[in-house]
C-alpha positions in Angstrom: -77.3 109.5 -78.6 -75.2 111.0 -81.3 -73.8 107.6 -82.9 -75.4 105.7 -82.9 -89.9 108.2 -83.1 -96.3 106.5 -86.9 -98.9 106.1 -85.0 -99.2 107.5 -81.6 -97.2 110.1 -79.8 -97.5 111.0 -76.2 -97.1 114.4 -77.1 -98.9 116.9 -78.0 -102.6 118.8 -78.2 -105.4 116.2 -77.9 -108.0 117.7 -79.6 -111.2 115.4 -77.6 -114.7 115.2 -79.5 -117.3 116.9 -77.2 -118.5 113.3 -75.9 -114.9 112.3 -75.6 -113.7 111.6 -71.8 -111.2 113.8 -71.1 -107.8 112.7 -69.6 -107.5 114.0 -66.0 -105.1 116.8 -65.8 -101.2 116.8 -63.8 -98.4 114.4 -63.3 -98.5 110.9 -64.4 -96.1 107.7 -64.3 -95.1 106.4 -67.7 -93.6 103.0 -68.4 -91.9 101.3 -71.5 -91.8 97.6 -70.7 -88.7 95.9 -71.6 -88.7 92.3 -72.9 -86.4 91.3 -69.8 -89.2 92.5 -67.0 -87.3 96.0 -66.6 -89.3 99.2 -66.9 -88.2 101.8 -68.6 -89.9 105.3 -66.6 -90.7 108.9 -67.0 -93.0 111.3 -66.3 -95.9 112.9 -68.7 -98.3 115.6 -67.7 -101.7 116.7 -68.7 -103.0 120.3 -68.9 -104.6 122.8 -70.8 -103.0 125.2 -73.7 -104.9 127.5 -75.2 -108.1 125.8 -74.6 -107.0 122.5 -75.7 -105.4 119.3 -73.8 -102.2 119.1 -74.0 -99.2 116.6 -72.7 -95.8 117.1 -71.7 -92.9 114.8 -71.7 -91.0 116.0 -68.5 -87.5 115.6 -67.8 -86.2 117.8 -65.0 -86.2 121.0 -66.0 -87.3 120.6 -69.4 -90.4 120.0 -70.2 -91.6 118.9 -73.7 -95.2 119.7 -75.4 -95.9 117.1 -77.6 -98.9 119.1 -80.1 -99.1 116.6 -82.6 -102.1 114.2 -80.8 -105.5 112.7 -82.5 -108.2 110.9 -81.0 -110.4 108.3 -82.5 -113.4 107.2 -80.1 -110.9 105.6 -77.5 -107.9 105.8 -79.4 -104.9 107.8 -79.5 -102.7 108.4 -81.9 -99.9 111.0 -80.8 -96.3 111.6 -82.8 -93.4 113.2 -81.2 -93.1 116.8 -82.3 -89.3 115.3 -83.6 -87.9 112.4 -84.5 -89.8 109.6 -86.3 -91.3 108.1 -82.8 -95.0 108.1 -81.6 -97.5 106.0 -79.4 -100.6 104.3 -80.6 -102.7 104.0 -77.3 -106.2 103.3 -75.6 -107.4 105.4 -73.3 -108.6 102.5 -70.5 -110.0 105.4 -67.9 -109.2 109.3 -67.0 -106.5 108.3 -65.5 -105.1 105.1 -67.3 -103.4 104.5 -70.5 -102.0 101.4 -72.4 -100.6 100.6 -76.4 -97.2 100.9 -77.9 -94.5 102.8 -78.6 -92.9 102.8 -81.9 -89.5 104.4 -83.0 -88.3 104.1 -86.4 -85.0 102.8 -87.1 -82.7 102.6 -90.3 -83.2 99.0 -90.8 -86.4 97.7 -88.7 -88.5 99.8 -86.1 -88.9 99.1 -82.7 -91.7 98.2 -80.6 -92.4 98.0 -77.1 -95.8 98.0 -74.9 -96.3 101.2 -73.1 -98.4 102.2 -69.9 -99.0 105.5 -68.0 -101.1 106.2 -64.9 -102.6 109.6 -63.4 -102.7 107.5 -60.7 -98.7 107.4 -59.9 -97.8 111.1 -60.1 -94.3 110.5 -59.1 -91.5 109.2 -61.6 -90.2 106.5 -59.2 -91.2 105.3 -55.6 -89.0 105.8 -52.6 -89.0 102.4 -51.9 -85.9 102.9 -49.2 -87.1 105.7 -47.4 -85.7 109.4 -47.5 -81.9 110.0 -48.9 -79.1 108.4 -46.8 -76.1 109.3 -49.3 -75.6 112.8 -51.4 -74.3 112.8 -55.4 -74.2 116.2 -55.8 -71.2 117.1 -58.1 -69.1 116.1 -60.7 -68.2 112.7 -61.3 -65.9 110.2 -63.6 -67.9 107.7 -65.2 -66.8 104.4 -66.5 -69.0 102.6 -69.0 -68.3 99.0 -69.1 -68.5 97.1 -72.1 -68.7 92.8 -72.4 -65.3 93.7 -74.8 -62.6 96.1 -75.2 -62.1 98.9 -72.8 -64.7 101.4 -71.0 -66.0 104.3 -72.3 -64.6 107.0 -69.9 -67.5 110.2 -69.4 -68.6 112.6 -67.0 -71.5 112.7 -64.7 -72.7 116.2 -63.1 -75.5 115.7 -60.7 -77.4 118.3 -58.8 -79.8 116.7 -55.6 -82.4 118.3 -53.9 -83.8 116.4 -51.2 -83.9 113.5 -52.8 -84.4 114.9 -56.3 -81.8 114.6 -58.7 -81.4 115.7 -61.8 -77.8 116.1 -64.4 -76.2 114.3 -67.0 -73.8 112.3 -68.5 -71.5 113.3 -71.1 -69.7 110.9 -73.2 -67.2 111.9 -76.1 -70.1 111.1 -78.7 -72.5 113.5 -76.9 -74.6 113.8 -73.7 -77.9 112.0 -72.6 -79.5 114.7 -72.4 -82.1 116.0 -68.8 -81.8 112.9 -66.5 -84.0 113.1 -63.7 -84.7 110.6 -60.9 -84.1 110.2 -57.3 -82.0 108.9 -54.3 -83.7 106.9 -51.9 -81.9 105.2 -49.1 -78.2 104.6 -50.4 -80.0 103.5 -54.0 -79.9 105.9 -57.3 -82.2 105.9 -60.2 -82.2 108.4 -63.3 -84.1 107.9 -66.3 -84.7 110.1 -69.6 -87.0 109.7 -72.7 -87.3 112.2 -75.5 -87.9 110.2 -78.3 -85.1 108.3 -79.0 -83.5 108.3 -75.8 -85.7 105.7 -73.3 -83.1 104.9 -70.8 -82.8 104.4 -66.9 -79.7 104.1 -65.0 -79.1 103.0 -61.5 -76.4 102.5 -58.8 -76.0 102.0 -55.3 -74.5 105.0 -53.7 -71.6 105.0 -51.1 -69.7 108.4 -50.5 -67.9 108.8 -53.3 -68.5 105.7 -55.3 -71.4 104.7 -57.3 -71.2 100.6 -57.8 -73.2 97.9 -58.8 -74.5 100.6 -62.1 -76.8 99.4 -64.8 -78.2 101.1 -67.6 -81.6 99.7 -69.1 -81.7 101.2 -72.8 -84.8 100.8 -74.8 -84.9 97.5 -75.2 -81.1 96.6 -75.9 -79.0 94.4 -73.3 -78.7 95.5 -70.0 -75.4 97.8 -69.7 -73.2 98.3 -66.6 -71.4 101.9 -65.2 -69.7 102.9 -62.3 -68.6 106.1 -60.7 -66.2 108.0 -58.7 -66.7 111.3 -57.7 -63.9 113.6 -58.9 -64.6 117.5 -59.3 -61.2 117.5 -61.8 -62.8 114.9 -64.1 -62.2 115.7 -68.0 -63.4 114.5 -71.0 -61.4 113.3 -74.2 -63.2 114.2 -76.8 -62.5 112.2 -80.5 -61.3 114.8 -82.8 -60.4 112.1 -85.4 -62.6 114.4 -87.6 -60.3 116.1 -89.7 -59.4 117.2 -92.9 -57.4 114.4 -94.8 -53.2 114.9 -95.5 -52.6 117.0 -98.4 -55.9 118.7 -98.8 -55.6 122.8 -98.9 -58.6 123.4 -96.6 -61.4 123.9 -99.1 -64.6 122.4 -99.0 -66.6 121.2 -102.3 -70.1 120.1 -102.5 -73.7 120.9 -103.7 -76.9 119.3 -102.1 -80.2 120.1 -102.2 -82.3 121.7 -98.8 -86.0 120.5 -98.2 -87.4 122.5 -100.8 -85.3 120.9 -103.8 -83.1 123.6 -104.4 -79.2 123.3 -104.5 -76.9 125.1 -102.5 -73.4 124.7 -102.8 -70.4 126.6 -100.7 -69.6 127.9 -103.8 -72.5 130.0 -103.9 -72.3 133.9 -103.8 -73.6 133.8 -100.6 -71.0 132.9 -98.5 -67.9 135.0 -100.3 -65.6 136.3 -97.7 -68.3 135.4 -94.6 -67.2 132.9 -91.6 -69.5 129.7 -92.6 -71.0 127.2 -90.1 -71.0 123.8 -91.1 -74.0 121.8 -89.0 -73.0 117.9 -89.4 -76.5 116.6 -88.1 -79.1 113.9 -88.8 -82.7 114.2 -87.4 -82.6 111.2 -85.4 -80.1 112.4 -83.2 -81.2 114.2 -80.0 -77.8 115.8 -79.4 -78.2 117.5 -82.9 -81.5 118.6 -82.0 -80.0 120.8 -79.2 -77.4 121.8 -81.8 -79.9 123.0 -84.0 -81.7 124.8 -81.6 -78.3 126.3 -80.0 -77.2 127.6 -84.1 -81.3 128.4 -85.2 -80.6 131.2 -82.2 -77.3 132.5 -82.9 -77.7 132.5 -86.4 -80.6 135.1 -85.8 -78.8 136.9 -83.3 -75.4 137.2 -86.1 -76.2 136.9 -89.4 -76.0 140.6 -90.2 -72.2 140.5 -88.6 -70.8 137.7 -91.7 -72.0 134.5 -90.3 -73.4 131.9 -92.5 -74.9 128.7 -91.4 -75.5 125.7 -93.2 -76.8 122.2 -92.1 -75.7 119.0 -93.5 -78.1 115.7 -93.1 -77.3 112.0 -92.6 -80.3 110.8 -92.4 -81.5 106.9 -92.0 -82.0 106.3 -95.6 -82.1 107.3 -98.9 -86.1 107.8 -99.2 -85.9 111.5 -99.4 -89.8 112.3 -98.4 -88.9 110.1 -95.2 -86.1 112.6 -94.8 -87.7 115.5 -95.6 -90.6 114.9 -93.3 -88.0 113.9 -90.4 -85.5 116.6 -90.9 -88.6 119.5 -91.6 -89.7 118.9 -87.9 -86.1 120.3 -86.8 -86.7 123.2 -89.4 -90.3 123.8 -87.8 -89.9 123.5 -84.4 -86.9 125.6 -83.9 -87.7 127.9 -86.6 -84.5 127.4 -89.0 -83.8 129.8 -91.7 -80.4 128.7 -92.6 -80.6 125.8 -95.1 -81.1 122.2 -93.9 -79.7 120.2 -96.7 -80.0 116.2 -97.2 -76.7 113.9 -97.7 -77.7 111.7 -100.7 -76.4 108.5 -98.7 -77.7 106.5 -96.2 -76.5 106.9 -92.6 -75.5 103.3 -92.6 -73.5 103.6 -95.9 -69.8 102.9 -95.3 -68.9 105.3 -98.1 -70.8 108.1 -96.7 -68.1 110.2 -96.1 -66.2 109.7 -99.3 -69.3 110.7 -100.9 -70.0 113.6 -99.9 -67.6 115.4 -98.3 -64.2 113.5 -100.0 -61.9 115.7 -98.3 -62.2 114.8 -94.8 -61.6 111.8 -92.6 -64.2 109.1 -91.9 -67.6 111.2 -90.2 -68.6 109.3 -87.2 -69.7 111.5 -84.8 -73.0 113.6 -85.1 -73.2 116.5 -84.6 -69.8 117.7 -85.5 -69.1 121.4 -86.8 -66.8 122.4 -89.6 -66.1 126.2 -89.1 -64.8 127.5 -92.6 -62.9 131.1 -92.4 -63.7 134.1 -94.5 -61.4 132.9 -97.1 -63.1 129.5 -97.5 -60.5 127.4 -95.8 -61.6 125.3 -92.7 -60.7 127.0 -89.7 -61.8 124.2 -86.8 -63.3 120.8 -86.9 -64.8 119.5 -83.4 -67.1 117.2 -82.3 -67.7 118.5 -78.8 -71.2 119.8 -78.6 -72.7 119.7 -75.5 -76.3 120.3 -74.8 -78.2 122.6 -72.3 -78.6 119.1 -70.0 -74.9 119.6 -69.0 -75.3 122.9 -67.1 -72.0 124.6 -67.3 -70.7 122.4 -70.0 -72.8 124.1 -72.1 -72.4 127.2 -70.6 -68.6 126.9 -71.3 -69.4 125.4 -75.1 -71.2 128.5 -75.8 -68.8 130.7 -74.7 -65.8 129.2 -76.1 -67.5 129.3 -79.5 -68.8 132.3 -79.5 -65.6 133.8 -78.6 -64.0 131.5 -82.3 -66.2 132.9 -84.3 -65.9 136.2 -83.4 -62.0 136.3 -83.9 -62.8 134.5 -86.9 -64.8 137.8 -87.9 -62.1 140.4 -86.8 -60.1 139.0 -90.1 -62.0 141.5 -93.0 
């Protein structure tokens, strides 16, 4: 999530040594093994690409290549194509898989043993039979904590069958494609991208969703409940903002991947409507982001529009970051500049030093839109990713409309 994957990656080409054995093609059942005995699952799936293997992390509808895979005897060694996460594994048969996991953290990585089997195409088993209850819709999420008050957030659900897929949007961001099942009056939804590894479930009656718990990597068990509630809203934290006193302008000067400075003072963006990209490449929500501005920027650059993208990464090793944040610049095919904070995510002073004039940065991404006379226009924090449906649908719409008033003003 927004706030808060190396070795081997189940991602990716797997380029096999003529007297390698081949992993059988389609659907298979993948499981991170909690600590606790909980099972953390998703789906992979084999197939060719232009004449090599390939896998797929799939997440209803999206459906990830991973092209980043090696293969020693009957090892493998795959890295996520983002994020600082990958899987070291043995190939046991065809159709079987076992190793570990490993995603890189600020402070210590985490482990945790990983499985996968051709033989369990499905994601999880309809242990209770066929569908009895429907959550189709829009629903107002609670998200207990041990202290202080629930998180309140939105979850929109579309079932097939018993097929579900949707999201849940909190004010820090979404969790991205969750995909799972009903079966009998029981749901379960899980997601993995890299950094998300999560599964939630809940027992379902009419318009309630009880007895919720969310199994997160491997961090304590979490609880959530549900009511369905087509009107539900989300408050967004728009603490962001510029501090009192300050006239609107924007100072600093860091350097993009390739060492070179850029500053907002810079020719370049003189009388043009500038995008400010608050990201940091272990976030998955930012990754959307970036993929969401990569797009418009192409499509509007020759209209005034200016893009730049400001990292917080994990630390201050700057070839760690440069490797980390280049994977966003590759994969979505960036040509605005991606520059690096010089500060550590964790440090408390971050904000202060880099970007004195606003109010403590705690939510990634958030978006600084500066006007065309340099002075910020909008500061918001409510990015929502192509998981959400129409909230996205709405996001893109509402600031594509901002910017272009922004435009009108020659």
């Amino acid at each position: 999530m927004l706030k808060k994957i190396g070795l081997l990656s189940i991602f990716g080409i797997l380029t096999f040594s003529a007297n390698a054995q081949s992993l059988q093609k389609g659907n298979w059942n993948a499981v991170l093994h909690r600590e606790d005995g909980n099972k953390v699952i998703f789906n992979l799936a084999v197939a060719q690409l232009k004449g090599k293997t390939v896998l797929y992390v799939v997440n209803e509808p999206e459906k990830m290549l991973v092209d980043d895979v090696r293969q020693v005897k009957d090892s493998l060694f795959v890295n996520m194509p983002l994020f600082e996460s990958s899987f070291k594994l043995k190939i046991v048969s065809k159709d079987s898989l076992s190793g570990t996991w490993t995603k890189k953290g600020s402070k210590q990585d985490l482990v945790m043993p990983f499985t996968a089997s051709a033989r369990i195409p499905y994601r999880f088993a309809s242990v209770n039979g066929d569908a009895t209850q429907q959550v189709q819709g829009k629903w107002a999420v609670s998200l207990l904590k041990k202290e202080g008050p629930a998180t309140a957030a939105i979850g929109e659900f579309l079932q097939q069958g018993n097929k579900v897929s949707g999201s849940i949007l909190t004010p820090s961001g979404d969790y991205r494609y969750l995909s799972g099942i009903v079966t009998g009056d029981q749901l379960f939804l899980s997601t993995f991208d890299g950094v998300h590894a999560m599964v939630f479930t809940a027992k379902v009656d009419g318009d309630s969703l009880s007895n919720g718990q969310i199994f997160s990597s491997n961090a304590a068990v979490s609880n959530w409940t549900a009511k369905k509630d087509e009107t539900a809203k989300l408050a967004y934290n728009n603490e962001l903002r510029l501090k009192d006193g300050e006239d609107g302008t924007l100072n600093f000067s860091f350097k993009d991947l390739k060492g070179k400075k850029v500053s907002i003072n810079d020719a370049k963006y003189k009388n043009k409507v500038v995008i400010i990209q608050l990201l940091g490449s272990w976030c998955p929500n930012c990754m959307d982001e970036t993929e969401f501005l990569s797009e418009y920027y192409d499509k509007n650059k020759n209209r005034g529009v200016e893009v730049i993208g400001i990292a917080y990464e994990y630390s201050t090793d700057l070839k760690r970051s440069k490797n980390s944040l280049g994977k966003f610049q590759k994969r979505f095919n960036v040509k605005y500049p991606l520059l690096i904070a010089p500060v550590a995510l964790s440090d408390p002073e971050r904000t202060e030093k880099t970007l004195p004039q606003l109010t403590q940065i705690s939510v990634f991404p958030s978006t600084i839109v500066m006007d065309r006379s340099g002075k910020v226009s909008s500061i918001t924090s409510d990015f929502s990713g192509p998981g959400t449906g129409e909230h996205h649908t709405r996001y893109k719409a509402e600031f594509e409309k901002k910017i272009d008033k922004l435009l009108e003003n020659k």
